[in-house]
C-alpha positions as CSV (number, residue, x, y, z in Angstrom):
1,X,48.2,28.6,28.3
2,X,45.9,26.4,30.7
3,X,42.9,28.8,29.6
4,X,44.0,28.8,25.9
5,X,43.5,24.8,26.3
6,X,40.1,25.2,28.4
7,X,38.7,27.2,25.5
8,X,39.9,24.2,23.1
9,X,38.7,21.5,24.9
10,X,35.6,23.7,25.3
11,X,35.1,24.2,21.7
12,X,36.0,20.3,21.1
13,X,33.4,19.1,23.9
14,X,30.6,21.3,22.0
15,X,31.0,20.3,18.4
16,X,31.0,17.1,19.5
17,X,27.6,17.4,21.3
18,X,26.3,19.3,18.1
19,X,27.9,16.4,15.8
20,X,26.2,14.0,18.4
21,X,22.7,16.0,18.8
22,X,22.5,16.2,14.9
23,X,23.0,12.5,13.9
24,X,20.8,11.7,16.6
25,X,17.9,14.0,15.0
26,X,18.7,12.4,11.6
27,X,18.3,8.6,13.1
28,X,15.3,9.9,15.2
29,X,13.5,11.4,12.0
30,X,14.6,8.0,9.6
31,X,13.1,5.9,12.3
32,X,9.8,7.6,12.6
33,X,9.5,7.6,8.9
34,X,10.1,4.1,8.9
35,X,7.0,3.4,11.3
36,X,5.3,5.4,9.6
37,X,5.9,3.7,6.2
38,X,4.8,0.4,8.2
39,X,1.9,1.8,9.3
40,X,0.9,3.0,5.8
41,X,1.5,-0.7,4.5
42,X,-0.4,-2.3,7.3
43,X,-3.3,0.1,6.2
44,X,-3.3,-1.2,2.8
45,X,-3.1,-4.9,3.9
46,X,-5.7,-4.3,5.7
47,X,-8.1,-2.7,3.1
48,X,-6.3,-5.4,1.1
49,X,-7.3,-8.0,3.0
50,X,-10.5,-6.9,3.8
51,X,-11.7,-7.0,-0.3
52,X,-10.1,-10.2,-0.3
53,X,-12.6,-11.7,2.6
54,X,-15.4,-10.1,0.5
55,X,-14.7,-12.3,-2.6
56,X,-15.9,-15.1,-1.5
57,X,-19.4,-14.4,-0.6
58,X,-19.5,-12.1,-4.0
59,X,-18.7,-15.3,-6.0
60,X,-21.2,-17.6,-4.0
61,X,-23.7,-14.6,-5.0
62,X,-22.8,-14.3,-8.6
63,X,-22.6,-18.7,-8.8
64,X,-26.3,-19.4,-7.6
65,X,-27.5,-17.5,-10.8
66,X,-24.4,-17.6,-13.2
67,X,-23.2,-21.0,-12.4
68,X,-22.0,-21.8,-15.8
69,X,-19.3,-19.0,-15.8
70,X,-16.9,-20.9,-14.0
71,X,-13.8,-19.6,-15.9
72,X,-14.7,-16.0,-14.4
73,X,-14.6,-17.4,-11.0
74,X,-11.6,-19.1,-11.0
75,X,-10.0,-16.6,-12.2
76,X,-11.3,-14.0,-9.5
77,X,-10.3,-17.1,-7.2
78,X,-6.7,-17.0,-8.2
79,X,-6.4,-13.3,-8.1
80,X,-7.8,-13.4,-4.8
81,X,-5.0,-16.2,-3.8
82,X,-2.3,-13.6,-5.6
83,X,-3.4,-11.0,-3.1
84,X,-3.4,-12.9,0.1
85,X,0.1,-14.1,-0.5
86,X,1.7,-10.7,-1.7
87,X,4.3,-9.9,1.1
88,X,5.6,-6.9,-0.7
89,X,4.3,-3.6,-2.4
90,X,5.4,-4.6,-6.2
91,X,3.8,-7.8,-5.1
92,X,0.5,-6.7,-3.9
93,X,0.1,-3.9,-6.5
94,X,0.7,-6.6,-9.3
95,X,-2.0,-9.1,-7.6
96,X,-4.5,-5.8,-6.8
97,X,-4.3,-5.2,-10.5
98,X,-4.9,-8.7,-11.7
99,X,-7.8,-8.7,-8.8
100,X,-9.4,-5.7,-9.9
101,X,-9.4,-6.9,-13.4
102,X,-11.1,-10.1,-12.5
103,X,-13.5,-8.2,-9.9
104,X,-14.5,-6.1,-13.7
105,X,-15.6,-9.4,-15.2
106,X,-17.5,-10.7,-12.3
107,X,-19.4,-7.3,-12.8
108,X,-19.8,-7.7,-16.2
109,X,-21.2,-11.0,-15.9
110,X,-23.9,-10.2,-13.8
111,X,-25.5,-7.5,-16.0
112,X,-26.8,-10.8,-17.8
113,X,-28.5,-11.4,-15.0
114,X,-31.2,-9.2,-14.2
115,X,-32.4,-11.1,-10.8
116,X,-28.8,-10.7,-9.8
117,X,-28.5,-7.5,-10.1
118,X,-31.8,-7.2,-7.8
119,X,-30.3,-9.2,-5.2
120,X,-29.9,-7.1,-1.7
121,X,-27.1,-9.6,-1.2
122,X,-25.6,-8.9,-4.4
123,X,-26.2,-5.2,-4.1
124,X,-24.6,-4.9,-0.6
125,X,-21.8,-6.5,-1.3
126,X,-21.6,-4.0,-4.3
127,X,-21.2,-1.4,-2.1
128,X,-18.6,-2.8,0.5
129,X,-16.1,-3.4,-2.6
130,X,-17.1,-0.2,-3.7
131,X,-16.3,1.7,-0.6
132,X,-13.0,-0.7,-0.2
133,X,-11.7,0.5,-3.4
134,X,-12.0,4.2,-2.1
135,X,-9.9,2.9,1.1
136,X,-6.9,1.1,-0.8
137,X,-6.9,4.2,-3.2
138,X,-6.9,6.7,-0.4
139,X,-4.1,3.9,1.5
140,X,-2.7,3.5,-1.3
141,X,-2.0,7.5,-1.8
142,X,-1.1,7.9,1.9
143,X,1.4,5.1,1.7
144,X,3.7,6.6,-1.4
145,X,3.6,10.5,0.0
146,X,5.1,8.8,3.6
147,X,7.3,6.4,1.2
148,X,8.5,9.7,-0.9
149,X,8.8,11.4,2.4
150,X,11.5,8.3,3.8
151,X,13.4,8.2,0.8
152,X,13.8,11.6,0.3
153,X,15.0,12.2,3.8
154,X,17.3,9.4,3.3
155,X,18.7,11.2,-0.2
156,X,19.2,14.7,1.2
157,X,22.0,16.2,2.8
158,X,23.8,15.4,4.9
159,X,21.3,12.6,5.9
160,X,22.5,10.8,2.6
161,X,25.8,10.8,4.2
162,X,25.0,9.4,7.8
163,X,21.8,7.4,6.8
164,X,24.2,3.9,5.4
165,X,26.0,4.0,9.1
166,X,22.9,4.4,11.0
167,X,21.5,1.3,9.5
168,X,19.2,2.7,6.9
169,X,20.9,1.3,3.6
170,X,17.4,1.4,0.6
171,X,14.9,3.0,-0.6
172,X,11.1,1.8,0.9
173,X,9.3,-0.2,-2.1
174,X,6.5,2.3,-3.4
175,X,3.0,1.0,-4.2
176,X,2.6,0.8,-7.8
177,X,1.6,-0.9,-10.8
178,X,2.6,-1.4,-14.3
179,X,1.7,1.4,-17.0
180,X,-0.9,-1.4,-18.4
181,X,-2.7,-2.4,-15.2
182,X,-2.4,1.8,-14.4
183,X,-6.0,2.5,-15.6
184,X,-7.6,-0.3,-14.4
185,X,-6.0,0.5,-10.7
186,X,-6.9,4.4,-11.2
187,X,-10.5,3.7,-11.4
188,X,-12.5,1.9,-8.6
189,X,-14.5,-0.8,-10.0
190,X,-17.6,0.5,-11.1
191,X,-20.9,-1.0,-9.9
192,X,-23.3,1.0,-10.8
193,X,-26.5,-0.9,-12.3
């Protein structure tokens, strides 16, 4: 009877390792999704960020030869405000479209200006918004596959089940825009002149 018990207890002690070992694998893969989701945001807020310190020296550029277009630049202004307060994804997509709308005018404006479009300044700074637009696209990509990775680890079996208890109780925010502000967002700004 004693070794009828051992075997029991036996059985007992290891399913409850395997229970243990298993929601311990499922909290373990959660949390290191949920790093890397951070760490896919802070690359965007950086890239983000990084246009944003741009905009200022691109509208000092485009002002000392199209001074009078002042409605253009307070409206890249007040885009570039939207974007440096945006604490969340629908946030900072919604102000990255209204930015990247505004940063089209400013470029359309200065293809009445011939000297400005000579300007090295001008031209440079061309080029770094350019290139940043590539980076918030690419960060922007790489942020909603590790997004879509989190919350489908959270959904599936029998993660789904566990995932509430272990703290883990929403989906991560993807980074996304509007159907109306989707094509503008799709393209980079063109700067070609």
């Amino acid at each position: 009877m004693t070794g009828v018990l051992l075997v029991v207890l036996l059985v007992v002690i290891v399913a409850v390792v395997a229970i243990a070992g298993a929601l311990i694998a499922m909290y373990n893969g959660l949390v290191k999704l949920n790093i890397k989701v951070e760490e896919a945001w802070s690359g965007i807020t950086v890239q983000l960020k990084r246009r944003a310190d741009m905009i200022p020296n691109l509208v000092e550029t485009v002002k000392g030869y199209a001074a009078h277009e002042k409605g253009v630049f307070e409206k890249v202004t007040e885009a570039r405000a939207s974007i440096m307060n945006a604490t969340t994804p629908h946030d900072a997509a919604k102000a990255d479209g209204e930015l990247t709308s505004a940063l089209k005018s400013l470029f359309a404006v200065s293809e009445n200006y011939p000297e400005l479009k000579a300007s090295q300044n001008f031209t440079d700074l061309q080029d770094q918004i350019t290139d940043t637009e590539d980076k918030i696209a690419a960060s922007r990509r790489f942020y909603n596959a590790v997004v879509t990775q989190f919350n489908t680890k959270r959904k599936v079996f029998p993660t789904n089940i566990f995932a509430g208890m272990l703290g883990f109780h929403a989906d991560k925010e993807f980074f996304d825009v509007s159907e109306s502000e989707r094509a503008a967002v799709e393209q980079p700004v063109n700067v070609k002149f």
